[in-house]
C-alpha positions in Angstrom: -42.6 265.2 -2.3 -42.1 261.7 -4.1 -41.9 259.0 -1.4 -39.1 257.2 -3.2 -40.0 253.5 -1.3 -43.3 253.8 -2.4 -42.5 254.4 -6.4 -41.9 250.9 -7.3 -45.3 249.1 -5.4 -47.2 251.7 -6.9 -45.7 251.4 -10.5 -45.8 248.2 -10.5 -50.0 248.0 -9.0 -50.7 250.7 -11.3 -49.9 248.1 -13.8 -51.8 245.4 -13.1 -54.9 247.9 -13.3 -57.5 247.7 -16.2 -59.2 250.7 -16.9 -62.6 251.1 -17.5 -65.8 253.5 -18.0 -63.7 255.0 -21.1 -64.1 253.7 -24.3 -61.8 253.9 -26.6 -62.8 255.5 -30.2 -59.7 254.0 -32.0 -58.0 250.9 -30.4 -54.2 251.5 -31.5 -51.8 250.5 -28.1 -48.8 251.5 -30.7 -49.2 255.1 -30.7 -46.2 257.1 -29.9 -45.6 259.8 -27.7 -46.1 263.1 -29.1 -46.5 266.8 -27.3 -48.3 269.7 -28.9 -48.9 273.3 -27.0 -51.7 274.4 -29.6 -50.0 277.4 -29.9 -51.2 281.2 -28.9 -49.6 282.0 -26.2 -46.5 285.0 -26.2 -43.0 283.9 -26.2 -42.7 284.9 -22.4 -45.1 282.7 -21.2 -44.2 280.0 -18.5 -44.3 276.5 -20.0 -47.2 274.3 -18.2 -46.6 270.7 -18.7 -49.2 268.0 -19.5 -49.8 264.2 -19.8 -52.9 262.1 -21.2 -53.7 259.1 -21.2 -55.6 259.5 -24.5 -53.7 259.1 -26.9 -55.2 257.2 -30.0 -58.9 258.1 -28.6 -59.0 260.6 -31.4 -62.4 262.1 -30.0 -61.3 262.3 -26.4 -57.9 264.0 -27.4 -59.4 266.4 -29.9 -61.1 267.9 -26.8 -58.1 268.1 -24.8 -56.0 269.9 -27.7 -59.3 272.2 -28.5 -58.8 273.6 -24.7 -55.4 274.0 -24.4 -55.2 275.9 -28.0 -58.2 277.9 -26.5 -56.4 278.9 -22.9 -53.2 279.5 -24.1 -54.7 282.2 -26.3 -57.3 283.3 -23.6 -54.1 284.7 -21.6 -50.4 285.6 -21.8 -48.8 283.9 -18.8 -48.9 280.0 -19.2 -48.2 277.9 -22.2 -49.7 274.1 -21.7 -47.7 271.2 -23.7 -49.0 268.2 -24.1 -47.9 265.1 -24.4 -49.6 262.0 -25.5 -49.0 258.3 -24.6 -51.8 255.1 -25.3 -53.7 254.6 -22.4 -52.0 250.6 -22.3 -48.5 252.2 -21.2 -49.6 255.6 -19.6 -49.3 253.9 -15.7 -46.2 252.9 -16.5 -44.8 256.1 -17.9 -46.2 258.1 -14.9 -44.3 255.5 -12.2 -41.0 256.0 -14.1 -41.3 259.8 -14.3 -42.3 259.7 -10.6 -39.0 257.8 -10.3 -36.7 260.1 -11.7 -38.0 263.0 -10.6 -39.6 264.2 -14.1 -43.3 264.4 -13.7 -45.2 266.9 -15.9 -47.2 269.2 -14.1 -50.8 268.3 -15.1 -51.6 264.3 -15.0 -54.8 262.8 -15.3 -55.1 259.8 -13.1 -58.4 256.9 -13.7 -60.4 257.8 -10.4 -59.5 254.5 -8.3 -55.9 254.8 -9.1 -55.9 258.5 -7.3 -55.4 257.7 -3.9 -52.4 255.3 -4.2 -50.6 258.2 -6.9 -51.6 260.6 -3.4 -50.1 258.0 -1.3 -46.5 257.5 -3.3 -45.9 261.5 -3.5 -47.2 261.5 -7.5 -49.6 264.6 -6.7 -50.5 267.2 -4.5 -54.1 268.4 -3.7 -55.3 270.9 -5.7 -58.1 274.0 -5.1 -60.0 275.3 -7.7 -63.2 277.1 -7.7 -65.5 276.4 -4.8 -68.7 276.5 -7.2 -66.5 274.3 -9.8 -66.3 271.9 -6.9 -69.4 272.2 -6.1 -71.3 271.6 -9.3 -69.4 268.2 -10.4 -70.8 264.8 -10.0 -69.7 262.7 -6.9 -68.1 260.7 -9.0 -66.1 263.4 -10.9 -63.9 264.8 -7.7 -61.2 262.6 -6.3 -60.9 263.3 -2.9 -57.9 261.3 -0.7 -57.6 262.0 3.5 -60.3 264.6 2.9 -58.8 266.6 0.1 -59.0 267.5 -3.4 -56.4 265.8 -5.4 -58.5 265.3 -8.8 -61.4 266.7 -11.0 -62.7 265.2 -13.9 -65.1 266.5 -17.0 -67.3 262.9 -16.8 -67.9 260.2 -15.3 -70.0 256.9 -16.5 -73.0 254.8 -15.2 -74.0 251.0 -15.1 -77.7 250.0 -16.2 -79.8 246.8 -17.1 -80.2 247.0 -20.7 -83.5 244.9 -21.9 -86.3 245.2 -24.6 -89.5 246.2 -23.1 -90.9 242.9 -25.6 -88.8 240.5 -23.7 -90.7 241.9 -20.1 -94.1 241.8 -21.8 -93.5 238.1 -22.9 -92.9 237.3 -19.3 -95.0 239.5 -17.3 -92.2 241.3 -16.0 -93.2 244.7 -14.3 -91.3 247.8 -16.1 -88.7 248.6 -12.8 -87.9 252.6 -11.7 -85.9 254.6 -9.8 -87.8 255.1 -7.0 -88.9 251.1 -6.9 -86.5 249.1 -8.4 -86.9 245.3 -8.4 -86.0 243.9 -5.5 -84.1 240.1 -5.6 -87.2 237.7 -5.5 -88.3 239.8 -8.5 -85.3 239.5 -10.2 -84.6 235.9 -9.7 -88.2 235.4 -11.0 -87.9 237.4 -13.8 -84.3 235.4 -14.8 -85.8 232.3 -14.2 -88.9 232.9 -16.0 -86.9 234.1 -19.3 -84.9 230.9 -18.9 -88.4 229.0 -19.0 -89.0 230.4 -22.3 -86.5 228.8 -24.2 -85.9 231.9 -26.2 -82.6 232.9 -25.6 -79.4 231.5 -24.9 -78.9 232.7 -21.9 -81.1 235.3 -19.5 -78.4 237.9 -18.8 -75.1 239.6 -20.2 -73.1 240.4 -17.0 -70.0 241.2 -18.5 -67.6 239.0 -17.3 -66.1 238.3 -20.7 -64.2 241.9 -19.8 -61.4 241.4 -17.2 -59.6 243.7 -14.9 -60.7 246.7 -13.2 -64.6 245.9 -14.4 -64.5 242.9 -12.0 -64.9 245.7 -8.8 -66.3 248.4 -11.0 -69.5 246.4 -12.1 -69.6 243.7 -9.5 -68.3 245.1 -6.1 -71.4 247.6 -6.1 -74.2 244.7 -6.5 -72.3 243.0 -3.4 -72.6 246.9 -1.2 -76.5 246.4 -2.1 -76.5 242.9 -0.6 -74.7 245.0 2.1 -71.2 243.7 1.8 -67.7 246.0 0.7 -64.4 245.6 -0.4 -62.7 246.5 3.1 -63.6 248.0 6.3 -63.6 252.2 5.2 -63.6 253.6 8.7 -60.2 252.2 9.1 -59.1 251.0 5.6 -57.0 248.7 7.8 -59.1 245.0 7.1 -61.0 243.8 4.6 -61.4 240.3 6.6 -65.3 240.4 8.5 -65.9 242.8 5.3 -65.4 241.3 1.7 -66.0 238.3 3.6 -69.3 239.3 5.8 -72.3 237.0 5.5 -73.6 239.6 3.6 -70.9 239.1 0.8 -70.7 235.3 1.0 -74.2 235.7 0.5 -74.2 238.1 -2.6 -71.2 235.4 -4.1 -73.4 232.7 -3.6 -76.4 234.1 -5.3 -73.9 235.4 -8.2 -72.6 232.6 -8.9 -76.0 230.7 -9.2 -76.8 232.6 -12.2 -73.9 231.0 -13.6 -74.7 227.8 -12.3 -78.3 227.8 -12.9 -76.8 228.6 -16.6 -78.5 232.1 -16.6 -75.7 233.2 -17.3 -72.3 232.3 -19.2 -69.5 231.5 -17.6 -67.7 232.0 -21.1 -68.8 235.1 -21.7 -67.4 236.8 -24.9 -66.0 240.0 -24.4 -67.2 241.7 -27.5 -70.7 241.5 -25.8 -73.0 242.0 -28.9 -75.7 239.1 -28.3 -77.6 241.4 -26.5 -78.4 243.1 -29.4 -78.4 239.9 -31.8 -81.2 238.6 -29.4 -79.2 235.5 -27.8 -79.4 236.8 -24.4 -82.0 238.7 -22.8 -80.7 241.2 -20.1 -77.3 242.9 -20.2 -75.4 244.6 -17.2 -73.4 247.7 -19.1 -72.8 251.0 -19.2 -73.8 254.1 -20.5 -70.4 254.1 -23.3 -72.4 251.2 -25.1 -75.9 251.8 -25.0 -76.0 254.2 -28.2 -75.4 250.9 -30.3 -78.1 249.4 -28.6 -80.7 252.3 -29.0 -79.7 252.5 -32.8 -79.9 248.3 -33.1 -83.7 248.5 -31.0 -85.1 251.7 -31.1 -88.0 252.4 -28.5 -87.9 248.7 -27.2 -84.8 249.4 -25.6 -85.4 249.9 -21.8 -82.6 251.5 -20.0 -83.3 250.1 -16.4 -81.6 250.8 -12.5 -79.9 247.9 -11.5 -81.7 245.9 -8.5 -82.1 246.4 -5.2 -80.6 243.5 -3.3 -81.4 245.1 0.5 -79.6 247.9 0.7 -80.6 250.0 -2.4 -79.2 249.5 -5.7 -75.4 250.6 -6.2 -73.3 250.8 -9.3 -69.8 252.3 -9.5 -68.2 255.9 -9.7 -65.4 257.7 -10.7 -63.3 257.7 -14.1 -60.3 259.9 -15.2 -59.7 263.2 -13.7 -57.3 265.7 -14.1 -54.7 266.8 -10.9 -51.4 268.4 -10.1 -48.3 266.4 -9.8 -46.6 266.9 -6.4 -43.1 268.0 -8.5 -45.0 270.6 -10.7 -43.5 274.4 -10.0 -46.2 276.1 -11.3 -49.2 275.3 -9.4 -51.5 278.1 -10.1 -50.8 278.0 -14.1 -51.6 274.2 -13.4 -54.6 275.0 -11.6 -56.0 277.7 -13.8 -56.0 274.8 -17.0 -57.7 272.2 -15.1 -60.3 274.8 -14.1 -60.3 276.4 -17.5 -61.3 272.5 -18.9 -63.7 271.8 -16.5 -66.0 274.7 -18.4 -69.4 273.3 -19.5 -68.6 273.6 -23.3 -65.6 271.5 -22.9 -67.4 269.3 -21.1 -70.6 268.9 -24.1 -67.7 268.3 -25.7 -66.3 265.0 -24.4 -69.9 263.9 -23.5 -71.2 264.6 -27.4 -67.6 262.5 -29.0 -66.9 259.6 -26.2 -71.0 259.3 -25.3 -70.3 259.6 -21.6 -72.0 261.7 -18.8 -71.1 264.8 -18.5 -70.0 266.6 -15.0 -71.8 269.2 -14.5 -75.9 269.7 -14.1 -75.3 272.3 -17.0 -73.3 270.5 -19.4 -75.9 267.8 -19.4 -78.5 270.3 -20.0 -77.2 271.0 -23.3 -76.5 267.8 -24.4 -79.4 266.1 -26.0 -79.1 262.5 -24.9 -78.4 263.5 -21.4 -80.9 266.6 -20.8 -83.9 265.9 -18.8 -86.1 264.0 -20.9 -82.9 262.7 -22.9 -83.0 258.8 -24.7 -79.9 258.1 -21.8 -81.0 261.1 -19.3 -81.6 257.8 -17.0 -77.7 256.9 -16.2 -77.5 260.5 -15.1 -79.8 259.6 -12.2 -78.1 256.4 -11.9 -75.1 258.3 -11.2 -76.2 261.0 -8.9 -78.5 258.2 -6.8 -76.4 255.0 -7.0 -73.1 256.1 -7.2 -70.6 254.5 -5.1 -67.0 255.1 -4.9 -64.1 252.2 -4.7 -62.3 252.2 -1.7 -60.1 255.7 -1.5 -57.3 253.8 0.1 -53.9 253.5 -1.7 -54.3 249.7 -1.2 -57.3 249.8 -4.2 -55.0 248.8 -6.8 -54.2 245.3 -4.3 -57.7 245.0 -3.4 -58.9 245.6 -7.4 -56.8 242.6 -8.5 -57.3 240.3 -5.5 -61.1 240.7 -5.7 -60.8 240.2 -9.3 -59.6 236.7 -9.2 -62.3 235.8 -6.4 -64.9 237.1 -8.3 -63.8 234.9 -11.3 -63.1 231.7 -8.8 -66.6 232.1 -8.3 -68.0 232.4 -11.5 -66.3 229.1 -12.2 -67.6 227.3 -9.5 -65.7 228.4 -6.6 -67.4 228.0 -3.0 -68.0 231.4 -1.9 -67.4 232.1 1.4 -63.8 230.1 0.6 -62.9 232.7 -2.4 -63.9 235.5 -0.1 -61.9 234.2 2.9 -58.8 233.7 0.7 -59.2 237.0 -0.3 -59.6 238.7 3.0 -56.9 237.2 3.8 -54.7 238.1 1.0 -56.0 241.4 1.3 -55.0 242.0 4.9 -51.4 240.6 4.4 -51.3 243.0 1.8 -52.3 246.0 4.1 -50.0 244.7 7.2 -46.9 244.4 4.8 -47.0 248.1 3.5 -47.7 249.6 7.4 -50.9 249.8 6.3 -50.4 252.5 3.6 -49.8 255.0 6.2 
């Protein structure tokens, strides 16, 4: 059931929210609407709605429309429709269908968005396949007050990107899974490539992007220092939390690198001076590294990120695929999302949108991410680093309010002051809506 008071904070959160860890392959925010059923199916068959997010991702939404043809022939009871709207306006669309009560019945829903669509009534949980469940990364099941709400077919991994030349002219020991650098090394290693003179500036960390990559790429490096976002046994305080000693300590050393000027503070956002040469390291994910491989070959080391005392993190989760909470027919709905969640599907958005596929199988058969794979490295990134943003409906609050923090900081901010502010923001936030009960 749609919790009516809830519709309009969530619509209007679910807004504010940048998405990321999903690349577009066409960047065209005016795409219309448009529904397709792929045909096969008899004339009696019950009509299964569907929306995506995809639309104008013409390699992401070819997948989608090859596996709804491909059920709707495979049996005679359900029919899926889709609909298509550009990922810029999708939020928006959802929280207005949730509104008047005309919400398809398949959604899919970026992972930290999940748990505040649970919260307003948008979906129900869903049960598929125990061995489905089973086999799909961490980071590819979206799970709110202990259930199943979401599944997705991928999910995507942060690295440091650097040329194995650039180490070698420093002296700069190769990191690995299993003994990552630890700080000291890495504040050597960015001082020492500042000594050189080389480059303009010793690292790439991304903050030329904006939105939801602010928490994504930066909230994971403050769990290693041993900080978090809020309090998760309660999800009812972020203040002694985001603000710990632990966190004022990872904003501190964060925003050194920008004020020892190993990093830029200006950051472009089209991020290619990595590959030009101008800077040394970059902080990105596993969507942009093939331009990188092609641009360096085998200098190109594809490195965990560091261990700052608690073990290196980097973020989880991307878009899944759920069950609205108004949809009549759950099982045809459930069947689909299932039926999708099949390893060749699966190859098939990892081989067109380059990201990591779900399932221990489906990575098996796709080159790049097979054991032994050029990028087989971000799949152990995922499966030993991944960490979740806060399941709490209150993520899309926290995203936005650690966001500007984060940026306070980067431009100069004291610390332990942007992180106090933001704790308490946070917590007025959380005592305002009853806490998201």
């Amino acid at each position: 059931m749609i919790k009516t008071s809830r519709v309009l904070l969530a619509a209007s959160a679910a807004g504010i929210l940048v998405l990321s860890g999903c690349a577009s392959a066409t960047d065209d925010s005016s795409t219309s609407s448009g529904s397709t059923s792929g045909g096969g199916s008899s004339a009696s068959a019950t009509k299964v709605s569907m929306w995506s997010h995809a639309a104008g991702n013409d390699l992401e939404i070819a997948t989608v429309k090859e596996a709804i043809a491909d059920f709707n022939a495979s049996q005679a009871d359900y029919e899926v429709v889709l609909e298509e709207f550009p990922q810029e306006s999708y939020n928006d669309s959802i929280a207005a269908a949730a509104a008047s009560n005309t919400l398809p019945c398949i959604v899919d829903v970026d992972g930290p968005i999940m748990p505040n669509w649970a919260w307003a009534g948008y979906m129900q949980p869903i049960s598929i396949d125990s061995a489905l469940e089973d086999s799909l990364l961490p980071g590819a099941k979206g799970y709110y007050n202990g259930e199943l709400y979401a599944a997705g077919a991928w999910d995507a991994a942060l690295g440091m990107l650097v040329r194995q030349s650039t180490l070698d002219a420093v002296g700069a020991r190769v990191p690995t899974v299993d003994n990552p650098w630890t700080k000291d090394e890495f504040d050597a290693l960015l001082a020492a490539i500042d000594a050189t003179g080389d480059y303009d500036y010793a690292i790439d960390w991304g903050n030329g992007w904006t939105g939801e990559w602010f928490p994504y790429a930066y909230s994971p490096l403050m769990q290693s220092f041993g900080g978090d976002l809020i309090d998760r046994t309660t999800f009812e305080s972020s203040d002694g939390v985001i603000n710990s000693p632990e966190a004022v300590a990872f904003g501190e050393w964060f925003g050194s690198t920008f004020a020892n000027g190993y990093a830029n503070p200006a950051q472009t956002g089209d991020r290619t001076e990595f590959v030009a040469g101008t800077i040394a390291l970059q902080y990105n994910g596993n969507w942009a590294v093939k331009d990188a491989a092609e641009a360096l070959g085998d200098d190109l080391l594809i490195l965990p990120p560091p261990d700052f005392g608690q073990g290196p993190k980097i973020g989880a989760a991307s878009w899944q695929f759920g069950v609205s909470s108004s949809c009549d027919e759950v099982e045809g709905a459930t069947e689909f999302i299932e039926f999708i969640l099949q390893d060749n599907y699966i190859v098939a958005f990892a081989n067109r949108i380059g990201l990591i596929p779900a399932t221990a199988g489906a990575a098996a058969e796709v080159p790049s991410y097979a054991p032994g794979g050029e990028f087989a490295d971000f799949v152990t990134f995922s499966n030993d680093f991944g960490v979740l943003r806060p399941p709490t409906p209150a993520y899309l609050a926290i995203s936005t309010i650690y966001e500007k923090a984060v940026a306070d900081i980067i431009n100069g901010a004291n610390a332990k002051q942007a992180l106090d502010a933001a704790a308490d923001e946070i917590d007025a936030n959380l005592a305002d809506n009853d806490f998201y009960r």
